[in-house]
C-alpha positions as CSV (number, residue, x, y, z in Angstrom):
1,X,103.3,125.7,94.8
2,X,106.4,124.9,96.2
3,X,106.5,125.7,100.1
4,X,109.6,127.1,101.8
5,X,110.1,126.7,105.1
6,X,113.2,129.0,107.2
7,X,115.0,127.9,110.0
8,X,117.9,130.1,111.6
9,X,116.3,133.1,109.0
10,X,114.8,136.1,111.1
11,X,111.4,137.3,108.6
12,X,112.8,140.6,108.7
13,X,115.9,139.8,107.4
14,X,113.8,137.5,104.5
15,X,111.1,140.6,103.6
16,X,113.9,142.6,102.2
17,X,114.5,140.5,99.3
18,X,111.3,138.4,99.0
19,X,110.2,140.1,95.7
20,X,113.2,139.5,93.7
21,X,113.6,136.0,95.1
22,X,110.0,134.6,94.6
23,X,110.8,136.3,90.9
24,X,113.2,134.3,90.3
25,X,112.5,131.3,91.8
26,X,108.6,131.5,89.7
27,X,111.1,131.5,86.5
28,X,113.2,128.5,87.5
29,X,110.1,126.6,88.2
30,X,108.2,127.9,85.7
31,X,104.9,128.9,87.7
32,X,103.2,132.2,89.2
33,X,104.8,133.9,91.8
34,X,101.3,133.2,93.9
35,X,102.5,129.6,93.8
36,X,105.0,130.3,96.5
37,X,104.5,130.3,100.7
38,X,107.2,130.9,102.4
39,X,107.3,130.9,106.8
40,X,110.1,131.6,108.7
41,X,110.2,129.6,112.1
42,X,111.8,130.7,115.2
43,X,114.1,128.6,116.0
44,X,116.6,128.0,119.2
45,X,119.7,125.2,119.0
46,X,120.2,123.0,121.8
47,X,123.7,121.7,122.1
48,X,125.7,120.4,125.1
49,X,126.4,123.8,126.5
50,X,124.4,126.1,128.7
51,X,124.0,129.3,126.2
52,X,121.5,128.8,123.0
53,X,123.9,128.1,120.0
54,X,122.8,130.4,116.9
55,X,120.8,128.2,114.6
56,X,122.5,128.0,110.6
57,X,120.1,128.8,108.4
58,X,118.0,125.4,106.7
59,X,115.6,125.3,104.2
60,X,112.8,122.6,103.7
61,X,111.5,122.9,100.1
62,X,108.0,120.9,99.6
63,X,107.4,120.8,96.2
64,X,106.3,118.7,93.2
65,X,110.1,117.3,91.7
66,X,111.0,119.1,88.7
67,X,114.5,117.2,88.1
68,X,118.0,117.3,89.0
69,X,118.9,120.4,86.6
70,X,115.8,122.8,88.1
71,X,116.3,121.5,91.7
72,X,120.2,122.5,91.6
73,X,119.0,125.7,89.9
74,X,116.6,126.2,93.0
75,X,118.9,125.6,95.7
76,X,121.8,128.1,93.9
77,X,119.4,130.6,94.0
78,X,117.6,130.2,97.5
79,X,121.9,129.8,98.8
80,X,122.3,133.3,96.6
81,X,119.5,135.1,98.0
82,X,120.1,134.2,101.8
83,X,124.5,135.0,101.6
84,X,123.2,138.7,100.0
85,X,121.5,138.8,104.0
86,X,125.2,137.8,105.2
87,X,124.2,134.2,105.9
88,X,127.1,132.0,105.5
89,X,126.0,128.8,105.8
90,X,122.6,127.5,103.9
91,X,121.4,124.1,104.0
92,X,118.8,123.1,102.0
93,X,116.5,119.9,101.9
94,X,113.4,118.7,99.5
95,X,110.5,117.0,100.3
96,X,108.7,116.2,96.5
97,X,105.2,115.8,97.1
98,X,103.3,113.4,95.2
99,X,100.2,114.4,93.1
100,X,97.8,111.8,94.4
101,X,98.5,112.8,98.2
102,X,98.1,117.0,97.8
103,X,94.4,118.0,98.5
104,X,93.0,121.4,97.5
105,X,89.7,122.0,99.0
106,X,89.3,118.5,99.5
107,X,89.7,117.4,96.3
108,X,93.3,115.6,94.5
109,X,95.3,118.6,92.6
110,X,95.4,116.0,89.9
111,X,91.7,116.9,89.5
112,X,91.9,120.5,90.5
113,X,94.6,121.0,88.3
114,X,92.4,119.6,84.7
């Protein structure tokens, strides 16, 4: 279930390698590939001068914490998968979601997931 949010990634650029990297990133996490959303968000830097600076490329990662070794792991692979698009700089952050505050359907995963 982890949810990947883009900033500074066009989707077209992303949709070329999506496959592989969901692959790989359902290995590392040990989960389906259906686990995964990922949204791209359009995004325009505001800085102190008049033209629109181009945005560097950030990546929120909501996710239940798997540890140190798995997140590093993660954040190799999202940083390999974005430089093959000729993105030079990735940023990546993590937001670990906690099992008693994620609803599906209305119910705790904690119990959807028994």
């Amino acid at each position: 279930m982890p949810h990947l949010l883009f900033r500074g990634v066009a989707a077209e650029q992303l949709r070329t390698v999506t496959k592989q990297f969901v692959e790989e990133l359902a290995v590392i996490c040990e989960c389906g590939t259906d686990n995964f959303t990922m949204a791209c968000l359009h995004t325009t830097n505001v800085l102190d001068s008049t033209a629109d600076e181009p945005a560097y490329a950030l990546v929120e990662a909501g996710w239940f914490d798997r540890g140190p070794q798995v997140r590093t792991r993660f954040a190799q692979a999202v940083t390999r998968h974005l430089m093959l698009l000729g993105i030079h700089e990735v940023e990546i952050v993590f937001h670990a979601y906690r099992e008693d505050s994620y609803y599906i359907n209305g119910e705790p995963v904690e119990v959807t997931r028994k």
